[in-house]
C-alpha positions in Angstrom: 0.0 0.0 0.0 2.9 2.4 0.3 4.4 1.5 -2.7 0.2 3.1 -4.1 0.6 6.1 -1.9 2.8 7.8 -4.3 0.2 7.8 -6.9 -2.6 10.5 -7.2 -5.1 9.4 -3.7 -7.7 8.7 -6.2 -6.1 6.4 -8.2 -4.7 5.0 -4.9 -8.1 4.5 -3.6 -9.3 2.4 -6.6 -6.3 0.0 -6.5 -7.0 -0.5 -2.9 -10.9 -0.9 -3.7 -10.2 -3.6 -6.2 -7.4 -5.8 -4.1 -9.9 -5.9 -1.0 -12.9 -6.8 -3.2 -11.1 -9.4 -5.5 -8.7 -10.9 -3.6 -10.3 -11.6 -0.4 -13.2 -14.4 0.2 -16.1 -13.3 2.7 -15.1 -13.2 6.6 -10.9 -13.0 5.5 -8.0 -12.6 8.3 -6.7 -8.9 7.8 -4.4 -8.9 10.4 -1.5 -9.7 8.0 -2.4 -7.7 5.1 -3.2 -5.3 7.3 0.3 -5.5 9.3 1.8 -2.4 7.5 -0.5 0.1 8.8 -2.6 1.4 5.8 -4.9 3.5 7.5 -1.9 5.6 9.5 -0.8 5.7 6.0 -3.9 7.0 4.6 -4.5 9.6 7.1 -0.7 10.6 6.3 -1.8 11.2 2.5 -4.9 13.1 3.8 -7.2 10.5 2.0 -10.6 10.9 2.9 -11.8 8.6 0.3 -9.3 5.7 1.3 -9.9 6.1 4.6 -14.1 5.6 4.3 -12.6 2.7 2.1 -10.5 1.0 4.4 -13.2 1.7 7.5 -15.9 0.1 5.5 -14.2 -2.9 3.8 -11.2 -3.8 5.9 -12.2 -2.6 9.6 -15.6 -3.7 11.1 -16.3 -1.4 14.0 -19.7 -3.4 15.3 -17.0 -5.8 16.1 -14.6 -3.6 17.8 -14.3 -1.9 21.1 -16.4 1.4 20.8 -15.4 4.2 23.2 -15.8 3.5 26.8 -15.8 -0.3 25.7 -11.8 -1.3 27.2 -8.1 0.2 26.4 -7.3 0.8 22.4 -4.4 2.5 22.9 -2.7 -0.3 20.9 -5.6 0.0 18.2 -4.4 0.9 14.7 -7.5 3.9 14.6 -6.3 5.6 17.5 -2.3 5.8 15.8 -4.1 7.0 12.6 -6.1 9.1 14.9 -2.6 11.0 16.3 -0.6 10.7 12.6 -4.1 13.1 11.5 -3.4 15.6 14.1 0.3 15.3 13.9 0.3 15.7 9.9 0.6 19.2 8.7 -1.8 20.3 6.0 -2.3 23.4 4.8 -5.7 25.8 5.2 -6.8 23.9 1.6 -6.2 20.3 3.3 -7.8 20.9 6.7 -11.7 20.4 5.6 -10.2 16.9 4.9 -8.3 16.4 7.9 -11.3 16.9 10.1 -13.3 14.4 8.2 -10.4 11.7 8.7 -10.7 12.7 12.9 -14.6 12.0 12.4 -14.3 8.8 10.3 -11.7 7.2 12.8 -14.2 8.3 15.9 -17.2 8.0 14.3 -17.2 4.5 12.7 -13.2 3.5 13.6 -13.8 3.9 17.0 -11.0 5.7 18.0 -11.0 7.1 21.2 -8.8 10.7 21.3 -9.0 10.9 25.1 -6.7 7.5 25.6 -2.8 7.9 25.2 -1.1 6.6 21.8 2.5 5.3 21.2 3.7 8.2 19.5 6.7 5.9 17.9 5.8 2.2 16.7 7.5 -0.4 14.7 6.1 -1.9 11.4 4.8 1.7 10.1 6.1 3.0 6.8 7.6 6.5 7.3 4.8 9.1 7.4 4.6 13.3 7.6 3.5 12.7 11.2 7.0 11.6 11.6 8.1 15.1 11.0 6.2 16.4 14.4 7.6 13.5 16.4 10.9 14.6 15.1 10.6 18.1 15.7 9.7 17.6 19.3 12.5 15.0 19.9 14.8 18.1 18.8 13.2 20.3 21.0 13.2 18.3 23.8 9.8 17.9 24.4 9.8 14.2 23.4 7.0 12.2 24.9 6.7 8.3 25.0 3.1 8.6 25.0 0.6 11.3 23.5 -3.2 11.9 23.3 -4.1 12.9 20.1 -6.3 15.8 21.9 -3.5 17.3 23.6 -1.0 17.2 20.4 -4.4 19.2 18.9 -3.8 21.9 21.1 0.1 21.8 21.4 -0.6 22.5 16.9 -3.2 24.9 18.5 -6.0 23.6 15.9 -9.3 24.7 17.5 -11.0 23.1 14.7 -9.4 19.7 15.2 -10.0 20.2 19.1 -13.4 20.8 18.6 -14.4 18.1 15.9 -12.5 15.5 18.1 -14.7 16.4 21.4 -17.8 17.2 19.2 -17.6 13.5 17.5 -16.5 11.9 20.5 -19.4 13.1 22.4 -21.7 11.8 19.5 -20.3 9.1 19.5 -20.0 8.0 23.7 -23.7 8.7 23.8 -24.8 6.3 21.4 -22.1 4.0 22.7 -23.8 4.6 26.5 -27.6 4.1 24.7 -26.4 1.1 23.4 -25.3 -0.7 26.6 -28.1 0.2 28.9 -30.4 -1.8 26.2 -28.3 -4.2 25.7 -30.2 -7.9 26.5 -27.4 -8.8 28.5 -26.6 -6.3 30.7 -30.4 -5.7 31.6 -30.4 -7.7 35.2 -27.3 -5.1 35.9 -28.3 -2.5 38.4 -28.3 1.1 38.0 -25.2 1.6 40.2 -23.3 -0.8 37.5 -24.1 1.9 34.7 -23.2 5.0 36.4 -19.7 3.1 37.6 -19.1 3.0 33.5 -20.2 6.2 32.7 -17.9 7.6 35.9 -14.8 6.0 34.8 -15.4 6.9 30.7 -16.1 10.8 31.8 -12.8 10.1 34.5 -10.7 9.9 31.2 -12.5 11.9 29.1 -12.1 15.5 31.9 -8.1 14.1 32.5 -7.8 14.1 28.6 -9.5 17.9 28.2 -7.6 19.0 31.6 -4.2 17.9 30.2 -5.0 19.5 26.7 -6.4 22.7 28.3 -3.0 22.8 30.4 -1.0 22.8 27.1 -3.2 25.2 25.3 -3.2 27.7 28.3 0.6 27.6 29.1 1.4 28.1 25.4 -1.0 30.9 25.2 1.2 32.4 28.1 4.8 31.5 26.7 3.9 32.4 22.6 2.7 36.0 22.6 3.1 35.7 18.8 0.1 32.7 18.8 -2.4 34.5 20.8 -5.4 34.0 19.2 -4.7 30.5 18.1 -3.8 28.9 21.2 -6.4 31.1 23.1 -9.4 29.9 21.1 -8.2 26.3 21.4 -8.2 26.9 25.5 -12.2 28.5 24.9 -13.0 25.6 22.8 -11.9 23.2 25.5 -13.4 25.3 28.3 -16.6 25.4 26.6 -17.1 21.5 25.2 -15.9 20.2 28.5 -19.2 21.3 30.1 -20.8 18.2 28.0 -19.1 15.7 29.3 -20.7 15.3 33.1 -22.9 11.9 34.5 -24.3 14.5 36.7 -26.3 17.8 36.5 -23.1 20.2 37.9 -20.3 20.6 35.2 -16.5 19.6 36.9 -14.5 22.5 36.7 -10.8 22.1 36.1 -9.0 19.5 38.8 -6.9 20.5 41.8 -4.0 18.5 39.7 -4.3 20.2 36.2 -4.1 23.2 38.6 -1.1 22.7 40.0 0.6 21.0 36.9 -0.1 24.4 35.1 1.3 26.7 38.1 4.2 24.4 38.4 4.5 24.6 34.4 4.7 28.6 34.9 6.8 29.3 37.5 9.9 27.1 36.1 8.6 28.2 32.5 8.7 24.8 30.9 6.2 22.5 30.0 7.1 19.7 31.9 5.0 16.1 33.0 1.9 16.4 34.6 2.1 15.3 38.7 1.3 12.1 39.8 -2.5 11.0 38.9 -2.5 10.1 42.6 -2.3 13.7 43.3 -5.5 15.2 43.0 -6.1 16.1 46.3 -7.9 19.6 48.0 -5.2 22.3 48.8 -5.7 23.8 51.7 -4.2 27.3 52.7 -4.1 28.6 56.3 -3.8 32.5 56.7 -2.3 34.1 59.4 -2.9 38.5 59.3 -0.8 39.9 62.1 -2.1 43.2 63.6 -0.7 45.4 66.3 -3.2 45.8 69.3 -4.0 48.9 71.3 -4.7 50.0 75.3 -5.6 52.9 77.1 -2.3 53.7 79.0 -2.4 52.2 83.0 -1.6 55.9 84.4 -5.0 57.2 82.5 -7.7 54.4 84.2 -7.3 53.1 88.1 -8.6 49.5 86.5 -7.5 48.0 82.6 -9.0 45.4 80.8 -6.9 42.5 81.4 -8.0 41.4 78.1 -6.8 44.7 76.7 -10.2 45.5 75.2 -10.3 49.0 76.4 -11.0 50.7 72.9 -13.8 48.4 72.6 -15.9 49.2 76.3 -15.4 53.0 74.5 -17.2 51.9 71.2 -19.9 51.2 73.5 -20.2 53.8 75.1 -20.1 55.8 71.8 -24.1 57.3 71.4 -24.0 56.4 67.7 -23.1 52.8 68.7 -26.4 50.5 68.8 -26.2 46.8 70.4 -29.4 45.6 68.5 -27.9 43.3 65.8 -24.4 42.8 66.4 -22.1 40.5 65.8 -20.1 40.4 68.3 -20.9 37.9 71.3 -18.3 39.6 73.7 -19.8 42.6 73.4 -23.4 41.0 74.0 -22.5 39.5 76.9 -19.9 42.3 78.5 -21.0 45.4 77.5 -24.8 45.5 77.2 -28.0 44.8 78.8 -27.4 42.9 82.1 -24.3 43.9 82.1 -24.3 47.4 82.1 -22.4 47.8 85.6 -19.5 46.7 83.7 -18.8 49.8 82.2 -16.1 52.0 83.3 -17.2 55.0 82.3 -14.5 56.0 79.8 -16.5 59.3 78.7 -14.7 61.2 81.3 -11.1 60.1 81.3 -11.0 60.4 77.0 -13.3 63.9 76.6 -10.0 66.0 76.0 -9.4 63.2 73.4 -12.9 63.3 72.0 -13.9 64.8 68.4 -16.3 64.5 66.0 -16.5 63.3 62.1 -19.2 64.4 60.3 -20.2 61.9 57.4 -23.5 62.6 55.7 -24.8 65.7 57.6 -24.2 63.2 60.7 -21.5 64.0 63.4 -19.9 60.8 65.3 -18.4 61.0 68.4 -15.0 59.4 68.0 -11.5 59.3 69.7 -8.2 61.3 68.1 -5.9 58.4 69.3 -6.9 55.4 68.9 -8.7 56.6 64.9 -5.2 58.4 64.3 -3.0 55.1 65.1 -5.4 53.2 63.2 -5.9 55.8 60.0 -2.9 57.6 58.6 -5.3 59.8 56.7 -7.8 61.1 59.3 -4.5 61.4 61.8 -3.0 63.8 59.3 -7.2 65.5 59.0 -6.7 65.9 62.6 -3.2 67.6 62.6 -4.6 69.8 59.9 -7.4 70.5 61.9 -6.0 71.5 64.9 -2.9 73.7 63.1 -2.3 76.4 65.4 -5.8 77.2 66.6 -6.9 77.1 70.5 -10.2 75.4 71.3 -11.9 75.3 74.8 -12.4 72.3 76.6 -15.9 72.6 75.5 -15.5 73.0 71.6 -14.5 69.5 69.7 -12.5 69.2 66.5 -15.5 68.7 63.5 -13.4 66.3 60.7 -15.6 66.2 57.2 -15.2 62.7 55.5 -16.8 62.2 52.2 -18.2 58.7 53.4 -21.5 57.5 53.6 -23.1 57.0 56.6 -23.0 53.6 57.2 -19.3 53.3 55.7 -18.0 55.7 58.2 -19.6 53.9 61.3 -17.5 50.3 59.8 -14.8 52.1 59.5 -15.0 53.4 63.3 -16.1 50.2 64.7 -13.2 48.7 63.4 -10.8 51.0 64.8 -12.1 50.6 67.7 -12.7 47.1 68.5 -11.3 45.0 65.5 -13.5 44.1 64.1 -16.9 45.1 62.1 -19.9 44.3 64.2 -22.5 45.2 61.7 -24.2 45.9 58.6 -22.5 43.6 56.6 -24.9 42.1 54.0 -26.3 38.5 54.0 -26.2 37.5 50.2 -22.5 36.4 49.7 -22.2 37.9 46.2 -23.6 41.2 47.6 -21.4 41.4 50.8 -18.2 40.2 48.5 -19.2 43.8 46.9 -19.1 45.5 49.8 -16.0 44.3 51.3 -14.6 44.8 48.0 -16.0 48.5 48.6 -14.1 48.7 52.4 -10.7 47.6 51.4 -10.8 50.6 48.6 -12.1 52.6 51.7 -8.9 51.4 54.0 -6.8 52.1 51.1 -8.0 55.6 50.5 -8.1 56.0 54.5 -4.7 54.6 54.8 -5.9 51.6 57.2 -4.0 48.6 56.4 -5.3 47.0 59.3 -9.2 47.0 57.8 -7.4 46.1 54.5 -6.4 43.2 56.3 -10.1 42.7 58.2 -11.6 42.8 54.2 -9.5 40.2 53.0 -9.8 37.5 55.8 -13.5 37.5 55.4 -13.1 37.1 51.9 -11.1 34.3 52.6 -13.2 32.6 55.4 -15.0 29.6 54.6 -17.7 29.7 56.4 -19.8 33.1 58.8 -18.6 35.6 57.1 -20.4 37.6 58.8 -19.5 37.2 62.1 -17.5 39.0 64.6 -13.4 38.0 64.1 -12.1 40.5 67.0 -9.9 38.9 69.8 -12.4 37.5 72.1 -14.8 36.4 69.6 -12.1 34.2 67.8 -10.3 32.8 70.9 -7.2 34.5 70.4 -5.2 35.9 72.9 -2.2 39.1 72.2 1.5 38.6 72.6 2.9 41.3 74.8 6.0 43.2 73.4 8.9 41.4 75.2 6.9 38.0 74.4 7.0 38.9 70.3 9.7 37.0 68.6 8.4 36.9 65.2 10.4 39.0 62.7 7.1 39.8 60.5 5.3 40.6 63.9 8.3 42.5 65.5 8.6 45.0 62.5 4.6 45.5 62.5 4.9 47.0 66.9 8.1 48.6 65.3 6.3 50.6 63.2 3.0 51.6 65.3 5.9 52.6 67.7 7.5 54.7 65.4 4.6 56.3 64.0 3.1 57.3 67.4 6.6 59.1 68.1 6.7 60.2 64.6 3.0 62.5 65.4 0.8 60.0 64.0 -1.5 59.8 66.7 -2.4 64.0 68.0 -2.7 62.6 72.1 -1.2 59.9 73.9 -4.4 58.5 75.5 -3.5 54.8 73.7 -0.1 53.0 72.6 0.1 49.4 71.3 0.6 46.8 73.8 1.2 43.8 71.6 0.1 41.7 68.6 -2.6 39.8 67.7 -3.5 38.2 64.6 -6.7 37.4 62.1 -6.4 34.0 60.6 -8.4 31.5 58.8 -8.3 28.8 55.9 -9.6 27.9 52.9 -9.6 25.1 50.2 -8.3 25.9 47.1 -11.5 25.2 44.3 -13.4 23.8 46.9 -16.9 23.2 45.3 -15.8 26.0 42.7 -15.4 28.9 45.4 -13.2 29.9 48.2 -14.4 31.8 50.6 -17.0 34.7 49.4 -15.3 34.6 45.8 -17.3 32.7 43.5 -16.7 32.9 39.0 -19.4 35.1 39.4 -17.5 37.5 41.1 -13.7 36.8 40.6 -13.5 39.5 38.1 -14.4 42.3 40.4 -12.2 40.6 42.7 -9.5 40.8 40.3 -9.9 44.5 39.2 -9.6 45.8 42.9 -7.0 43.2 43.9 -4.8 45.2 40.9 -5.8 48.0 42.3 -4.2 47.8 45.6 -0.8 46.6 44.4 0.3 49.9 44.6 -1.8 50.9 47.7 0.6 52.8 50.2 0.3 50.9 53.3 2.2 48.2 51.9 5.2 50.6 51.6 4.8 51.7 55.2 5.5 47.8 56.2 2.2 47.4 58.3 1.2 44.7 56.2 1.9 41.1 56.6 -0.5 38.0 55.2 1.2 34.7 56.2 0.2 31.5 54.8 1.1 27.8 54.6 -0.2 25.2 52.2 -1.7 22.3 53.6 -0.2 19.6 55.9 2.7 22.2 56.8 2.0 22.8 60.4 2.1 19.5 62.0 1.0 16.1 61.4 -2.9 16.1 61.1 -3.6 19.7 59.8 -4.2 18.9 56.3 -7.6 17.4 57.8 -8.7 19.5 60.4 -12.1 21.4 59.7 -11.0 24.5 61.2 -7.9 25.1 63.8 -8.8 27.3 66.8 -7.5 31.1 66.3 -5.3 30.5 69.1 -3.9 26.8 68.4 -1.1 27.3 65.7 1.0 30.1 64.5 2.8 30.3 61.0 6.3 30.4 60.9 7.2 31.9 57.5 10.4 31.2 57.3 11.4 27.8 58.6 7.6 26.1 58.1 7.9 24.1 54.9 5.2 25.8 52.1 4.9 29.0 54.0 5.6 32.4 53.1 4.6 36.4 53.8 2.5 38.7 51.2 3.4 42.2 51.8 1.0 43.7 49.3 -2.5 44.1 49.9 -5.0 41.4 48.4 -2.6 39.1 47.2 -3.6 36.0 48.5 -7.0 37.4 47.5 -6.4 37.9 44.4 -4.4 34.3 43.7 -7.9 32.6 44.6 -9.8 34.5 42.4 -7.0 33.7 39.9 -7.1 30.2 40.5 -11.2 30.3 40.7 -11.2 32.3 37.3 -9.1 29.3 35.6 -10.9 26.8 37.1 -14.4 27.6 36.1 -13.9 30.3 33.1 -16.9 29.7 31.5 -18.9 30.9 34.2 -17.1 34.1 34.3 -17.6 34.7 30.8 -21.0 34.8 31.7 -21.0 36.5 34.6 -22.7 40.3 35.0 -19.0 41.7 35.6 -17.5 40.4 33.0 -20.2 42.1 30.5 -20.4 44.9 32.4 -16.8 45.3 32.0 -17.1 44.4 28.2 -20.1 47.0 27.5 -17.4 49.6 29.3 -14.8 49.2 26.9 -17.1 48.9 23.9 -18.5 52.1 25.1 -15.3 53.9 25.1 -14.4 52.3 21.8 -17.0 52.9 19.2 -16.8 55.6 17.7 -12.8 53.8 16.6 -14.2 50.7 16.0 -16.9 49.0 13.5 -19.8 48.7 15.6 -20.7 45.8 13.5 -17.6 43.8 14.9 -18.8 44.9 18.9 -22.1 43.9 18.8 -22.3 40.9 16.6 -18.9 39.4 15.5 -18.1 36.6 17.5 -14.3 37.1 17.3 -14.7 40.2 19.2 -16.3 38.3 22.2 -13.1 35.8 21.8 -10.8 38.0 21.8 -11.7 39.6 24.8 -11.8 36.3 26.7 -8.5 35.3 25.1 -7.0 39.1 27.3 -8.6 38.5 30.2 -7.1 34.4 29.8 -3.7 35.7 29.2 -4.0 38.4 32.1 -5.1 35.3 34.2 -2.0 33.6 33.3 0.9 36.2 34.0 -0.7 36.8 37.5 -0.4 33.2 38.0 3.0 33.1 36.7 3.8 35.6 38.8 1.9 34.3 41.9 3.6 35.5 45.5 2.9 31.8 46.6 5.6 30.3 44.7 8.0 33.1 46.5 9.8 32.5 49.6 9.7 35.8 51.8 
């Protein structure tokens, strides 16, 4: 048959017509005429008319495995399957190359989810050779290759798609056909869904490894944007069809972490183990300095060092209905009134007012100027050179709302917020998003710090994190011997000597620390950040990169990836506040994030790539997209914006590749 291949294919094909139909009685043995591999050849040649030839005459399917139906990765279809995708044809030859892929699925039976010898013996030399070749020179040579992934490495959407299109065709008549199958009727349901299970298994570890190719050489060739991008939307979007249940799988854990380690050494190397496919889990450690009333200003502290908190209390604008907080409930409220001190009197030289709304709100100039470089320097402004008397308090305008200004407050005061936060998760992701812009503009890293916790937090977000209500205790200035925790009292120190706070009615008496954890994809969210809202998450996460607390050194986020911190903590539900601290330096997978919403933004990241589909369609994604048609149209054919679907791909191919170079560049991957 090689000698024939030479010829013109249709002149080929006849000669091949006439030997099978003359020279062969009914029911013949192929297996040693067909021992030189004529339908790898054919699919080298790009002969769709040999191919249906050979499929119809020589090869009978019905008698064949058809997908899902054992391993063929030793079957003759599936090598002609990879020498099609291998072979390079030009734009006039690729109509006939994607009828070759859907003859070999269709009625060969080839499976291009299963892994094909890329090099076997008793095969004529082929053009497929050439690709094998080139990627032996490269490097990049592979004993074993699905046909789907070497799609995407030649970044051919169109192959990609036809493959999974056919494929899909062709598993569900495969799947009708053995549930009414005579023999397999007495089989339970349970036996079925086991089938289907295992057949989807291969088919999302087949798209997952393909989808890591397409989206790391989307990343590493600039040049091939578009092509290796729509190949990544094309296996984003068919994947969704492959599922024995009602939810779609998003990307695994371990295509995940293939791709991230693929990125950070820059090399496309072997994926992990298939063993490895396990939840990561991330614990979060946000170290925060903690402030007292000094001893020679009150005859009895706190000995819990919640003195700023008994003064929110007190505060007239402060209302206990609804909060949060169960210390407060129980200490400061109600029954327990006779536990206030009656701090009104000592702080009243201390005392101004902030006026947000037409509202003024009593607050305190020390503890709101250590906590807020901004209002300390409104209040130094303020004040200037003028004389007040003991009766007339500073007024400090704040172009807050109402409700944003009393968060903002509480927090300084006690922590923590106590209320308002809002009950829908997509709705209070929003709003936090809304305070850490707030804490940025106010110069408050430690409500930066507050916002990104509780997008972080698994489970009661809105709850109370302050030091009672999370079981934590403060470590007192000679007991601090963590570096990251020793230049955080360092600084408060300095800046109270430095003016930043206009009295000396509070200092910091040690540190205490938020913390939390979260899986990694767990159940396609972590935390409040869901696909639906990544993007925002994203946008503000950029944002704050360049925020100026992180150049002041106030902020710290440790973490440390699962199973780092002792023996059993990869499978603890939640460790107590107070029961572990990170060690960024000697624990093995930790690390310190100095910049504001970094750990933040690596989940949304990683949330983003998991489930991109969804935030394609998602309300910020168009709402983004309408923004920047908007401020393009009177440049751009308004034809392409509104109806051209390459426009719409092109923009998801962006936001992909921005994906990708925050992941690349992803702070967890950096030791401190």
């Amino acid at each position: 048959f090689s000698f024939f291949s030479g010829y013109q294919t249709l002149h080929s094909a006849d000669i091949v017509m006439h030997l099978l139909t003359a020279r062969f009685a009914p029911g013949p043995n192929y297996s040693l005429w067909f021992s030189g591999r004529p339908l790898i050849v054919a699919a080298s040649n790009n002969s769709v008319r040999m191919m249906r030839i050979l499929l119809e005459i020589g090869y009978d399917a019905s008698i064949r495995n058809l997908p899902g139906y054992g391993v063929m990765s030793d079957n003759e279809v599936n090598h002609a399957l990879l020498e099609a995708v291998y072979r390079e044809s030009d734009e006039s030859e690729k109509l006939d190359t994607y009828e070759i892929l859907r003859l070999l699925i269709s009625q060969g039976g080839a499976n291009p989810h299963l892994p094909v010898t890329a090099r076997i013996s008793g095969k004529p030399q082929t053009r497929g050779d050439r690709a094998f070749l080139s990627s032996y020179l490269k490097g990049q040579l592979v004993q074993d290759e699905i046909p789907l992934s070497a799609a995407a490495r030649a970044a051919d959407s169109e192959a990609v798609a036809c493959m999974l299109d056919t494929y899909s065709s062709a598993l569900g008549k495969c799947t009708t056909l053995r549930r009414n199958d005579p023999k397999l009727r007495s089989q339970p349901e349970s036996y079925f869904q086991l089938l289907e299970e295992r057949e989807y298994d291969a088919v999302h570890s087949s798209v997952d490894a393909a989808l890591v190719v397409s989206l790391f050489l989307l990343w590493q060739r600039s040049s091939s944007l578009s092509s290796y991008g729509r190949c990544a939307l094309v296996l984003y979007k068919r994947r969704l069809s492959f599922s024995s249940t009602a939810v779609p799988r998003n990307l695994s854990q371990r295509a995940m972490q293939w791709l991230e380690n693929c990125l950070s050494i820059r090399l496309l190397v072997s994926p992990p183990s298939a063993k490895n496919n396990s939840m990561e889990r991330y614990y979060f450690e946000a170290p925060f300095v903690q402030y007292r009333i000094p001893h020679d200003m009150v005859k009895k502290c706190d000995p819990y060092f919640m003195d700023w908190s008994y003064v929110l209390a007190e505060l007239p604008w402060m209302r206990m209905n609804g909060i949060y907080c169960r210390w407060m409930k129980n200490n400061v409220s109600g029954s327990s009134e006779k536990k206030r001190v009656g701090y009104s009197t000592i702080l009243a030289e201390d005392e101004f007012f902030l006026l947000a709304d037409g509202e003024k709100l009593l607050a305190h100039k020390s503890i709101v100027s250590a906590k807020s470089g901004k209002l300390a320097a409104q209040l130094r402004f303020t004040e200037g050179p003028r004389e007040y008397s003991s009766e007339e308090r500073l007024l400090v305008h704040v172009d807050l709302p109402l409700s944003v200004a009393k968060m903002l407050l509480c927090h300084c005061y006690h922590g923590s917020i106590v209320f308002g936060l809002m009950k829908s998760p997509k709705n209070q992701c929003h709003q936090l998003l809304h305070l850490a812009l707030v804490a940025e503009q106010y110069l408050c890293p430690s409500l930066l710090l507050e916002c990104e916790i509780r997008l972080l937090m698994q489970s009661s977000p809105s709850s109370c994190i302050c030091l009672q209500c999370s079981g934590g205790g403060v470590s007192l200035k000679e007991q601090v011997d963590c570096p990251i925790r020793l230049q955080c009292l360092e600084k408060a120190e300095r800046n109270l000597g430095n003016g930043g706070c206009t009295s000396v009615s509070c200092e910091p008496v040690g540190m205490c620390a938020y913390k939390t954890s979260t899986f990694v994809m767990s159940s396609s969210q972590s935390g409040l950040i869901s696909p639906e809202i990544a993007l925002d998450v994203l946008a503000v996460a950029q944002q704050l990169e360049q925020s100026s607390p992180c150049g002041q050194g106030f902020y710290s986020m440790k973490y440390c990836r699962s199973g780092s911190i002792g023996g059993l903590m990869s499978t603890m539900t939640m460790p107590s506040f107070c029961g572990w601290n990170i060690d960024a330096d000697k624990d093995i997978g930790a690390g310190c994030i100095s910049v504001p919403f970094g750990s933040v933004k690596m989940m949304a990241i990683w949330i983003m790539l998991s489930d991109f589909p969804a935030v394609i369609k998602s309300d910020s994604y168009l709402r983004q997209i309408k923004s920047d048609y908007e401020n393009e149209i009177n440049e751009v054919d308004s034809s392409f914006l509104l109806g051209a679907r390459a426009g719409n791909d092109e923009d998801a191919i962006l936001l992909l590749r921005t994906c990708l170079e925050e992941l690349a560049d992803s702070p967890f991957t950096k030791k401190r």
